[in-house]
C-alpha positions in Angstrom: -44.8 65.4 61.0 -43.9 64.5 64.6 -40.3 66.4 65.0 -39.1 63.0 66.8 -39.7 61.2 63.4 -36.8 64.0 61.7 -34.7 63.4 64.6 -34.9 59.2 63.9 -34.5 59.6 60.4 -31.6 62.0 60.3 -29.5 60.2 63.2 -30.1 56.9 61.4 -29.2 58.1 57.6 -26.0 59.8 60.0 -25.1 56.3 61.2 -25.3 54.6 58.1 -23.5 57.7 55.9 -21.0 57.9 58.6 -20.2 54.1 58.1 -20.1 54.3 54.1 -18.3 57.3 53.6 -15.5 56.4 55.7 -15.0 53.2 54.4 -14.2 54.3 50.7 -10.6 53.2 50.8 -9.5 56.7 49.1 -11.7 58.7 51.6 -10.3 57.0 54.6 -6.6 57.0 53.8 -6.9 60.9 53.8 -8.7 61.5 56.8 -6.4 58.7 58.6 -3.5 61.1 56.4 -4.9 64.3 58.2 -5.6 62.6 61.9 -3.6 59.5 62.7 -5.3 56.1 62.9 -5.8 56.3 66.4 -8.0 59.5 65.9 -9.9 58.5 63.2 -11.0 55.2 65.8 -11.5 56.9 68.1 -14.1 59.4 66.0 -15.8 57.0 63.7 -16.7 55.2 67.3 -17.7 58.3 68.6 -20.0 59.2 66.1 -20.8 56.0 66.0 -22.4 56.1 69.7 -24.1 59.4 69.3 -25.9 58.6 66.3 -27.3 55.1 68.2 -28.2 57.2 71.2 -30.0 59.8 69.2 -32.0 57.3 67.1 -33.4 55.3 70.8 -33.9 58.6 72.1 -36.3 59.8 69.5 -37.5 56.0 68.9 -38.4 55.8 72.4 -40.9 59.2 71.4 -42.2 58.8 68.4 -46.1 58.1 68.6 -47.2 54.5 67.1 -48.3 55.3 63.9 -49.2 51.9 61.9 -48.3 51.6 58.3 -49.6 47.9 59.0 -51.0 46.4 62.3 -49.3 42.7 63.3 -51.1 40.2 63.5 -50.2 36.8 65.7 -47.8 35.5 62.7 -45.7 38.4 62.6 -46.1 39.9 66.5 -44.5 36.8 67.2 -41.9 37.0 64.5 -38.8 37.6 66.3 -39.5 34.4 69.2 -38.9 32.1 65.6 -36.2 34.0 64.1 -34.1 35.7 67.5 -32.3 32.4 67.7 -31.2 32.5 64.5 -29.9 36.0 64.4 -28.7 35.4 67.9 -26.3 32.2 66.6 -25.5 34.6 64.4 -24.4 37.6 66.5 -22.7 35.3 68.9 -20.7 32.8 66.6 -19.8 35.7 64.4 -17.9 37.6 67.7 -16.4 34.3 69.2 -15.1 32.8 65.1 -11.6 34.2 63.7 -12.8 36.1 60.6 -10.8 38.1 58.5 -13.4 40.1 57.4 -13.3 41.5 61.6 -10.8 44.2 62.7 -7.8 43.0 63.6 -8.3 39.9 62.7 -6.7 40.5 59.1 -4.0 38.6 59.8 -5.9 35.1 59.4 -6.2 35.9 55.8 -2.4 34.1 56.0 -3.7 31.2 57.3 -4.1 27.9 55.5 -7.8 27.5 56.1 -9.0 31.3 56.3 -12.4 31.0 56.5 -13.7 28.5 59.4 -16.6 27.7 61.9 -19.7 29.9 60.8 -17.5 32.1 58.4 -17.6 29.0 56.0 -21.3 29.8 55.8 -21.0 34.2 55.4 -17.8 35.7 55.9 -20.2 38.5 57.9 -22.3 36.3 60.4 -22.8 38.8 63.0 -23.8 41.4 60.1 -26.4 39.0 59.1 -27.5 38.1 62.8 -28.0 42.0 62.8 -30.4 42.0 59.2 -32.4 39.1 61.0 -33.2 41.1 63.9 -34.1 44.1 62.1 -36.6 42.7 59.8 -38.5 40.6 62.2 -38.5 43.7 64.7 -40.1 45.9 61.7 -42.4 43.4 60.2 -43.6 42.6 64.4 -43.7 46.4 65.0 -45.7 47.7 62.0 -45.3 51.1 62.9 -43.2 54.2 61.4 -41.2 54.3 64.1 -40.0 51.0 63.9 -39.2 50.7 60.2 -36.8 53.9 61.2 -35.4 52.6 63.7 -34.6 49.3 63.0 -34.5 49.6 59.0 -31.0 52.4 60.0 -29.7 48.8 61.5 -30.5 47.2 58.6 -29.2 49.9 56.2 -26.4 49.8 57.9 -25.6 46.1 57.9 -26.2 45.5 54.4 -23.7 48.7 53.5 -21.4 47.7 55.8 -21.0 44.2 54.1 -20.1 46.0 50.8 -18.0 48.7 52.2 -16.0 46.1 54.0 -15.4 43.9 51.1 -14.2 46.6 48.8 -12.5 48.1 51.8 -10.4 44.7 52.5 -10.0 44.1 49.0 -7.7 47.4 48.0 -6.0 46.9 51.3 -4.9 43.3 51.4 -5.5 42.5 47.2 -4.4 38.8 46.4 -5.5 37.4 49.9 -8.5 38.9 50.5 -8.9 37.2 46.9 -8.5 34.3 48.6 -10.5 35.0 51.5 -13.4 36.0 49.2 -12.9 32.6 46.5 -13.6 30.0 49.3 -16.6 32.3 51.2 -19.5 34.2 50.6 -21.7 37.2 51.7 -25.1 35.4 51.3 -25.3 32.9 53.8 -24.4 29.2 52.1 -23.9 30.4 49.0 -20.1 29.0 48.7 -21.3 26.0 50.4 -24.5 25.5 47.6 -21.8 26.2 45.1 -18.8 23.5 46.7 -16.4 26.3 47.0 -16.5 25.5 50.8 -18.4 22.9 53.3 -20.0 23.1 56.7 -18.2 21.5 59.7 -20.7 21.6 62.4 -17.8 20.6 65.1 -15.8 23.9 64.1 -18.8 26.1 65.4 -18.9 24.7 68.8 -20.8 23.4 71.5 -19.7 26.7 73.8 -21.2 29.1 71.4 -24.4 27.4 71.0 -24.9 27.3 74.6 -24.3 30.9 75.0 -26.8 31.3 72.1 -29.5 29.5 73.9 -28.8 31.1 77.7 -28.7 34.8 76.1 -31.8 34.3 73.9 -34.0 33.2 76.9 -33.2 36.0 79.0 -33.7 38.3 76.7 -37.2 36.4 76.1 -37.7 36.5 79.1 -36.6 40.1 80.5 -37.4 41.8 77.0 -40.2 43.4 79.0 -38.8 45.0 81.8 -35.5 45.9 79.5 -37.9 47.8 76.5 -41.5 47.6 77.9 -42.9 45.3 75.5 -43.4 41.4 75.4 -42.1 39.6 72.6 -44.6 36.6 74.0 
């Protein structure tokens, strides 16, 4: 085995074990205990970058070993499904969401959940899944489903660990939080615990959508060497 493939698998099982084991509520109050808040920040980020800068390093080295080779459908994957993950990413930054850092405090508000939150209370988590499975089923390679399945390991735990996280530190309105939203995108909304107000997204936030998809359609070569078109 190619030793950049044990580099890429261990840095991204690091990123997504040094999300999840922090995030036990029992875990992290002793480490925050031992440190202070403002260390513990300042490590988990730390970590954080050095486990995303080993994982393109060795990515960026691995040789192109196909488990499956794309065809036009899937090579083309991520052109149909960027925008999507990209409204995602973006409306999930730019909408108050209690389920975000520091933003805990809207869980007091009379309407906690709005804008894209009414449809998953972790849009920019799921903008993140989106991107990682149509960049592995476009790639086809070994090195992709690595790289970009640590991403996706690592959105899908961070969901959980969040909820459960939120919901021993902030009990009866996180309750709240969670009774009018869901994790799975328009599942509260299927189910009438909550409706979709297009007008609450915002015209702004598709229009950054739009500008910051094209250019990275349209610069994705020169930025990572490969054409998405």
């Amino acid at each position: 085995m190619n030793q950049m493939y044990v580099v890429l698998l261990v840095a991204a099982i690091a990123l997504i074990m040094t999300h999840v084991v922090p995030s036990i509520p029992s875990v992290r109050s002793r480490i925050v205990a031992a440190i202070g808040e403002g260390a513990f920040s300042g490590i988990y980020s730390l970590v954080a970058v050095a486990c995303i800068a080993a994982m393109v390093w060795a990515f960026n080295r691995v040789p192109q070993d196909f488990l499956w080779v794309p065809g036009p459908g899937l090579r083309h994957l991520p052109v149909l499904l960027m925008p999507l993950a990209l409204l995602l990413m973006v409306t999930g930054l730019l909408t108050p969401n209690p389920a975000s850092f520091g933003r805990e405090g809207q869980l007091q508000e009379k309407i906690p959940a709005t804008g894209i939150v009414r449809v998953t209370r972790h849009p920019f988590l799921w903008g993140v899944i989106l991107w990682s499975i149509a960049h592995v089923l476009a790639n086809g390679d070994v090195g992709a489903v690595l790289f970009f399945g640590g991403f996706l390991g690592l959105s899908v735990a961070g969901m959980a660990g969040l909820d459960k996280k939120r919901a021993v530190k902030y009990g009866e309105s996180w309750q709240r939080f969670i009774d009018v939203t869901s994790s799975v995108p328009f599942l509260a909304i299927v189910g009438g615990r909550n409706k979709l107000i297009f007008s609450e997204i915002g015209w702004m936030k598709l229009v950054i959508t739009v500008v910051l998809y094209f250019a990275l359609l349209f610069s994705h070569r020169w930025l990572f060497g490969v054409s998405p078109l």
